[in-house]
Structures are given as structure tokens and as C-alpha cells.
N, C-alpha and C positions, 0 to 999 in steps of 0.2 A: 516504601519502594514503589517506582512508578513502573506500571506496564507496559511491555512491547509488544504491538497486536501487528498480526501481520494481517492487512486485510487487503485481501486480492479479492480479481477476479479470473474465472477459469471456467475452460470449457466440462461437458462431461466426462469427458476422458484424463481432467486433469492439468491439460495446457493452459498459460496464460498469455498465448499467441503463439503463432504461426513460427515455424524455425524461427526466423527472423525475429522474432518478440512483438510482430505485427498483429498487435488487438483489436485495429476495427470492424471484426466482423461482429462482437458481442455488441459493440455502440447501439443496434438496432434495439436491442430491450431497455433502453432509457425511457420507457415511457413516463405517461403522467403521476400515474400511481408507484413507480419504481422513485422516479426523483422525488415525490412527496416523502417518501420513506429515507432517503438516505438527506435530507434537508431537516425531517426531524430527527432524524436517531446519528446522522454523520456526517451536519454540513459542513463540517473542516475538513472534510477528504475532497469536496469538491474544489477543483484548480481554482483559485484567485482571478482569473480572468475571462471564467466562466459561471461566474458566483451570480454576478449584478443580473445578465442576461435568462439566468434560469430564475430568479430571484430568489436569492440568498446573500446577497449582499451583506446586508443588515443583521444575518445572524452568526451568537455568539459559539466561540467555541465549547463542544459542549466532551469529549471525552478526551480530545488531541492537543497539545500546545505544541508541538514538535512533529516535524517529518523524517524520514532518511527512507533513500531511495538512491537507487545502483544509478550506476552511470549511464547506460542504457532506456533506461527511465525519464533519465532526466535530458538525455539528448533529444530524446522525442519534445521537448520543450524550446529545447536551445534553435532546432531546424526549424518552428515555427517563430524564435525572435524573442521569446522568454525564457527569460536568465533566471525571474524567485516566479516559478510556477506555484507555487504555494506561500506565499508572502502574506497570510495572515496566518502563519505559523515560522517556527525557528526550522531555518533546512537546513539537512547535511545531505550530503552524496559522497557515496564511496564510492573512492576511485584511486585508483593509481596511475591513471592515464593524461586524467584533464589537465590537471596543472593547477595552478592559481586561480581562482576563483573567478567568473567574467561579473559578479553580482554581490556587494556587500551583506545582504540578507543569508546568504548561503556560504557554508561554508564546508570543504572538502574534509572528507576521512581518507588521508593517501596509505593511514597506517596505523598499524594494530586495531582495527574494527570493535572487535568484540572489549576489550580496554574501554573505548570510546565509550561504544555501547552501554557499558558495566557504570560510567562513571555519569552519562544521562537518566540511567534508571535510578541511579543513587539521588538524586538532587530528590530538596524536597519538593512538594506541588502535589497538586487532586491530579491534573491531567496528566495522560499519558503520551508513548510516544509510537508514531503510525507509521509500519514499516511499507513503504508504498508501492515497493513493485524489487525485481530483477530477482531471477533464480539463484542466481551464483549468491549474491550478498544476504536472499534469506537461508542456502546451504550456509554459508557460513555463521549466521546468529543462529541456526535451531533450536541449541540447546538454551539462547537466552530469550528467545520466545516464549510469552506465559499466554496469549491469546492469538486465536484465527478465528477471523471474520471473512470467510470462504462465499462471495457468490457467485452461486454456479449458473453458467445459462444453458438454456436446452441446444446447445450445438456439439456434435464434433469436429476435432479438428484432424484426427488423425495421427497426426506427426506433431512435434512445432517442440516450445519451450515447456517445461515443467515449472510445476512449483517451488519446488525445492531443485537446487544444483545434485544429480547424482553422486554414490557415494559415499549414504550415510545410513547411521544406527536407525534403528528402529524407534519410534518416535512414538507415546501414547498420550493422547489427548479426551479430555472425556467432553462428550453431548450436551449443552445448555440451553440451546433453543435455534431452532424451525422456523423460517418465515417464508413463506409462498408468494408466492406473485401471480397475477393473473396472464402473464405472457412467459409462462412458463419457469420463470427465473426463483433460484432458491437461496437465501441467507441463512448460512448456518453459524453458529458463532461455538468456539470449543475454548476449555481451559485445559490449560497442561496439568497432567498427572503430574506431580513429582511425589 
């Protein structure tokens, strides 16, 4: 059975953007030592057309073959003119709004999500699949969630988006490992109790 990690990133308080789902105010802790770190332990979370430029180009996938990410998510791609922002992985986006797909690499969840989900994790394969952003669509997988890779930076935001879509059970996840950063930013990675 393959794993669905949800690995975000969020403020102190918990947000992973502004109302809005505007997360460039976290951009600022990408430093040297923060992208060394997520280049060897997660360089298939970084966008495909941000790869070559940070150099990462050239490296393999090492825990992800697969993306899905809310619609939301993935608009933030479409407004900059990229249709497979992850194109060295298999993409889905859930949505019931887009339509037809603008990008043969990607391919829409308009229906029954968690179904979808159940029958990605079912395929064989080492890698897993990396749930990439949007509240609403990790409220709706929580319970098919077996990992979070939560990092947190030292900002608040106040108000804004949460992690999860409000409106759900209680959730226990147990502690695997602590990674610090020197500009303050923390990687925590958990496994679900069941």
C-alpha cells in the first residue's frame, strides 16, 4: 500500500496562507540550507520549472511519483502559464469546477476523491503519493492520510487558510522526527495512529 503524505507548509498559528491561500510571505525562509535540505530529503516537491534554476534538475525521485493538489493550488500555476507544474511526477487536481484538463500530464478528480485516492494508494510501487496543498481537499482525505510533513515557519499570520477544511473528528497522529533550521523554520514529519 502506498503512502499519502500531506506535506505542507504553515504558519505558527497553523495557516497555510493568508484568507486568500496567499503564501508568499513564508517564500522568505527558502534559504541556502533550507533548499539543500528539501533537494536531498524532497526534491520531487519542488515545481518542475523551478528545479533546473535551484539545481535540482537532474535529481531522482526519491519518496513521491505522484502529486494531487486542490484546485486552488494548482491555479496558482495556471495564472503564471503552467498547466503540469509538477511534470516530473503523475498529477491530479481535484476539482469540480475546472473542467477538462488544459495539460495532458494532469489529470482532474471532478468525482468521488477519496475512491480515486483509495485506488492510487492501492497500485503497486516503492513511492508514494504527495498531497500538495488546498485545505478543503486535505479536509476531505484526512482519514486516508498515513503521513504529514508539516513545515512550520516562524511567522504569524493571524487569520488566513488552515490546514485542514473545518468540521472534522479528531485526528491522532504520533511524533517521528524534528528538523530545525537555522532561520528559524521547523520540519516535523508524523505517522497516523490507527
Amino acid at each position: 500500500m502506498r503512502k499519502l503524505t500531506y506535506f505542507i507548509a504553515c504558519s505558527l498559528d497553523g495557516f497555510i496562507g493568508d484568507e486568500h491561500g496567499d503564501a508568499s510571505a513564508m517564500l522568505r525562509f527558502l534559504d541556502e540550507e533550507y533548499l539543500d535540505f528539501l533537494k536531498t530529503e524532497f526534491p520531487e516537491t519542488l515545481p518542475t520549472h523551478s528545479r533546473v534554476p535551484l539545481g535540482a534538475g537532474d535529481l531522482e525521485n526519491k519518496r513521491f511519483d505522484t502529486v494531487l493538489q486542490g484546485r486552488g493550488s494548482y491555479e496558482l500555476a495556471l495564472k503564471e502559464g503552467i498547466t503540469s507544474p509538477y511534470a516530473h511526477l503523475r498529477e491530479y487536481v481535484a476539482s469540480r469546477t475546472l473542467g477538462a484538463s488544459r495539460d495532458p500530464n494532469v489529470e482532474i478528480i471532478d468525482d468521488d476523491l477519496v475512491g480515486r485516492v483509495r485506488r492510487l494508494k492501492a497500485e503497486d510501487g516503492g513511492l508514494g503519493i504527495f498531497l500538495c496543498g488546498g485545505s478543503q481537499v486535505a479536509g476531505a482525505l484526512l482519514d486516508e492520510i498515513d503521513e504529514l510533513v508539516i513545515k512550520t515557519y516562524p511567522i504569524v499570520y493571524g487569520k488566513g487558510m488552515p490546514m485542514f477544511a473545518t468540521g472534522l473528528d479528531i485526528q491522532e497522529f504520533g511524533l517521528d522526527a524534528v528538523r530545525r533550521f537555522g532561520n528559524g523554520a521547523l520540519v516535523r514529519t508524523y505517522h497516523r495512529k490507527r
